[in-house]
Every structure is written in C-alpha cells, then in structure tokens.
C-alpha positions, 0 to 999 in steps of 0.5 A: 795738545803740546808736547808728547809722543803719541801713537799712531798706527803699527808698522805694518799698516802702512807699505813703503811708498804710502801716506796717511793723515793722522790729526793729533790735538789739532794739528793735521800731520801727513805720515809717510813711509818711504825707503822702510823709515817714517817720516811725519810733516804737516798735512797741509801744503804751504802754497795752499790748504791741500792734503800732502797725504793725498798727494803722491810719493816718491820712496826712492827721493824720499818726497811728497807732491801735493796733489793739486798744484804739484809741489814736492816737499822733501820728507827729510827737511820739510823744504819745498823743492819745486814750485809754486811752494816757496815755504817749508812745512813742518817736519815732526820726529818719529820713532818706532817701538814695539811694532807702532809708529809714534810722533813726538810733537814739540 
C-alpha cells in the first residue's frame, strides 16, 4: 500500500502510556499514546529487528525503548537518543477523527 490514510483503533482502546503494532500494507508501525496525543513510528528498531511496541514508554518524555538492547527513540522526530541505536526510525502522521485514530503513510 502507498499513500493514504487508514484506520487503526479508537481513541479509547489504547490508555496513555501504551504501545500497539499495527501492519499497514506491510509496513509494521508501533502506535503510541503519550501525553493524551498519538504518535506513529516504525515498529522495528534501527539497531536490530525488535518491536518498539514492545518496548517501554516514557509518557512524560514523549520516548520509546526497544526492549532488548535499550535504546529510546524520541516519538516527536523518530531520532535515536541513547545507544547502541545511531539511526532514526520513520515517524508517520496521525490524526484523530470521529473517535478513531488513523495514519497517513506517505
């Protein structure tokens, strides 16, 4: 799938502070609901093929760690912010209406 917006849950099925993997035509994409706001990245780790929605999430930092090597990823720009991860993940466009959460995918 290329381009578009798509569903993928409604606002009240995820609490703040939570993750949730969602595969959109093939491409795997961690949701995150932090600070009352969705943020979408890509689910896998940059340093290996780990699942961010696995991982941890820090609301208040607006992060996610991978689970198994540790590295966090800011929500905001996708920008690894602790090693061993020295590259960014993909950051996907949100937006809420009517209740449900979408992603746009480029």
């Amino acid at each position: 799938m290329s381009g578009g917006r798509v569903r993928l849950c409604a606002v009240d099925e995820m609490e703040d502070g939570t993750a949730r993997r969602f595969v959109v035509g093939g491409t795997a994409i961690a949701l995150v609901r932090c600070g009352g706001g969705f943020h979408a990245v890509a689910d896998t780790c940059s340093h290996e093929d780990y699942s961010l929605a696995e991982g941890e999430v820090f609301a208040e930092e607006c992060e996610i760690e991978c689970w198994k090597h540790g590295s966090t990823f800011s929500l905001l720009t996708g920008e690894p912010l602790t090693l061993p991860a020295t590259k960014p993940v993909a950051v996907y466009e949100v937006a809420v209406e009517q209740g449900a959460v979408h992603v746009v995918l480029p």
